[in-house]
C-alpha positions as CSV (number, residue, x, y, z in Angstrom):
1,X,32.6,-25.6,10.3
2,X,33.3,-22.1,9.7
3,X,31.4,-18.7,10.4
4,X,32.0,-16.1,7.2
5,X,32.9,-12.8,7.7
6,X,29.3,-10.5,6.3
7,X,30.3,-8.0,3.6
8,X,29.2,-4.4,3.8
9,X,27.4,-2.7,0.6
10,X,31.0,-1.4,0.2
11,X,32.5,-4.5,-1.2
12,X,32.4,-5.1,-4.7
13,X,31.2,-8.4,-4.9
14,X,27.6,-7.4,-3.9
15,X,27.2,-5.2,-6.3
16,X,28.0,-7.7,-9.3
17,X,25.9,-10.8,-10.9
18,X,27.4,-14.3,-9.5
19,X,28.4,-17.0,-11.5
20,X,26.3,-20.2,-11.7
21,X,27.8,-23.1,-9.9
22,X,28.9,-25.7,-12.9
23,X,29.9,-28.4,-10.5
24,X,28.1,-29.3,-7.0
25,X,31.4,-30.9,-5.4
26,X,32.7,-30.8,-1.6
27,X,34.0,-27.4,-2.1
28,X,30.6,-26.2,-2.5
29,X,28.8,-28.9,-0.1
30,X,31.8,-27.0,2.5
31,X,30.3,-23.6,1.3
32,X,26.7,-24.3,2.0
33,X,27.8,-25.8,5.2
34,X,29.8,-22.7,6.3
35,X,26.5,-20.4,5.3
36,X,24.2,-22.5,7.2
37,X,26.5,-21.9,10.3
38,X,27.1,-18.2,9.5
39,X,22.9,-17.4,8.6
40,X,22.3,-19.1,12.4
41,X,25.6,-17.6,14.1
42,X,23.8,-13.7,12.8
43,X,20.3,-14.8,13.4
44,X,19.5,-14.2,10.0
45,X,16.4,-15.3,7.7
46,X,18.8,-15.7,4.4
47,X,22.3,-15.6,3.1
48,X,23.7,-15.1,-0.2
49,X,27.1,-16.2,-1.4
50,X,28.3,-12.8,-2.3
51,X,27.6,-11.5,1.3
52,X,30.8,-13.4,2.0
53,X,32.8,-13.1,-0.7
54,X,31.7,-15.6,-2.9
55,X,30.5,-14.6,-6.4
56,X,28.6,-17.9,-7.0
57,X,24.4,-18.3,-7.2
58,X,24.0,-20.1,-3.9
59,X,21.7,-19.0,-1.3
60,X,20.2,-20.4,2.0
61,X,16.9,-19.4,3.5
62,X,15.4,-20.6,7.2
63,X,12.2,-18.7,7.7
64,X,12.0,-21.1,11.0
65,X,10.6,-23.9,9.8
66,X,13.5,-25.6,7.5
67,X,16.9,-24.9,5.9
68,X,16.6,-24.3,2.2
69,X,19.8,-24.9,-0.2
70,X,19.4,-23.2,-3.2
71,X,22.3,-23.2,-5.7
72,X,21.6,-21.3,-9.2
73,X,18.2,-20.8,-8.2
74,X,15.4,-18.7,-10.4
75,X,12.1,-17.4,-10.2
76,X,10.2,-18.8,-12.5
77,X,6.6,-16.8,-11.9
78,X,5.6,-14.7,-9.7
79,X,1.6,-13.0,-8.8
80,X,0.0,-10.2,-6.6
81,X,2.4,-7.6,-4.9
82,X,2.8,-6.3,-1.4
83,X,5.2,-4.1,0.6
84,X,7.1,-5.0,3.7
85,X,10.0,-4.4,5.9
86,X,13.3,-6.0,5.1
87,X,16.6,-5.7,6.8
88,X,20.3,-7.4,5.2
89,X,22.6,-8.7,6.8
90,X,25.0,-6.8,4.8
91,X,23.3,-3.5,5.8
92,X,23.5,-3.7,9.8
93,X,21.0,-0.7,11.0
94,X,19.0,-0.1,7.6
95,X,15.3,-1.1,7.3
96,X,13.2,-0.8,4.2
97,X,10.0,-0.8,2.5
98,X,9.8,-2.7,-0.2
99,X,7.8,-4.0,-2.8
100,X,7.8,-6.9,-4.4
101,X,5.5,-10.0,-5.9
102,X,3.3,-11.9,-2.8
103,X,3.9,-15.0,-4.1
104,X,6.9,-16.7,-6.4
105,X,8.0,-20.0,-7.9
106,X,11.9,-20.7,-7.6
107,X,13.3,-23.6,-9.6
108,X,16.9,-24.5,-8.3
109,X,19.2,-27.3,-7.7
110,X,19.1,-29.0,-4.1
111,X,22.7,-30.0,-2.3
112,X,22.1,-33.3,-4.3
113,X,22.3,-32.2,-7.7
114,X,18.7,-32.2,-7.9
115,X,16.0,-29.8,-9.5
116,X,13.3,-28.5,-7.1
117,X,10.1,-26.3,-7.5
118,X,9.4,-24.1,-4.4
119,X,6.1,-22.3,-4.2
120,X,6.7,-19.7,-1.4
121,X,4.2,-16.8,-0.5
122,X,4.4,-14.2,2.2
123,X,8.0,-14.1,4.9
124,X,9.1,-17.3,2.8
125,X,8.5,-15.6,-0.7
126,X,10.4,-12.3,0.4
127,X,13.3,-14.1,1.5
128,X,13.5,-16.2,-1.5
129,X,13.4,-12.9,-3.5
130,X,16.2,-10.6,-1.6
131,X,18.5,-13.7,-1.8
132,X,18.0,-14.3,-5.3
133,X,18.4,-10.1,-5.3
134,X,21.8,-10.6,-4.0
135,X,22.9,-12.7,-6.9
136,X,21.9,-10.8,-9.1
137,X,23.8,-7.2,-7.7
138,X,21.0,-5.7,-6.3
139,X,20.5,-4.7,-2.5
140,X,17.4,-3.4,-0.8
141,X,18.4,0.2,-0.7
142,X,18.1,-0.5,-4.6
143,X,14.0,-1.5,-4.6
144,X,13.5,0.8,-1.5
145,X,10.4,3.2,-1.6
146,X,11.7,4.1,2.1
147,X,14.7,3.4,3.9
148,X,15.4,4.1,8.2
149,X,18.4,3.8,9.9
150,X,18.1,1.9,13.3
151,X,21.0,0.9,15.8
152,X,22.5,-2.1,14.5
């Protein structure tokens, strides 16, 4: 396996919507492979394909208690709201407040080709969201109401 290179907010790709993934073949089994290994190898909650380059709508999550492979994954509702911390990967030092929906429903494809429903709430349903943010061009400095900088 392979450990990606993170991008920095200065790249391009993180600032753009990715592409849906039309074809779950071994290229893309290889990419969520390579993400699993770089989320761990950074100690990171989530990764997003654009972090390293890849302008596709794939993401992987590990709160702690399992690794989630989402490719084209959506929220499909979403109820109550509450503010937390959040760091990125692909902002070493920065730490934000931000606000968003306590709880969400994602609908995506597993590594299988199959649809899944995931009802998430608190660390889970934050994750889920910045992830999905990522795909969709937005960072956290983007939904901050405050932002600190912090030794990476």
């Amino acid at each position: 396996m392979a450990i990606y290179k993170i991008l920095d907010d200065t790249h391009e790709v993180l600032k753009a919507k990715s592409e849906p993934v039309t074809n779950i073949n071994a290229g893309v089994l290889r990419v969520l492979d390579n993400m699993k290994d770089t989320l761990y190898a950074f100690d990171g909650v989530g990764l997003a394909a654009p972090q390293i380059g890849i302008s596709r709508r794939i993401i992987v999550v590990d709160i702690g208690d399992n690794l989630l492979e989402l490719i084209n994954p959506q929220i499909i509702s979403s109820s109550g709201e509450c503010s937390g911390r959040e760091g990125c990967l692909s902002l070493p030092g920065i730490v934000a407040m931000v606000n968003r929906p306590a709880n969400v429903t994602v609908k995506a494809l597993n590594r299988n080709g199959e649809e899944i429903e995931i009802e998430a709430d608190d660390l889970l349903a934050r994750a889920l969201q910045h992830e999905i943010d990522h795909l969709d061009g937005i960072l956290i400095t983007d939904r901050a109401t405050s932002i600190r900088r912090e030794k990476p």
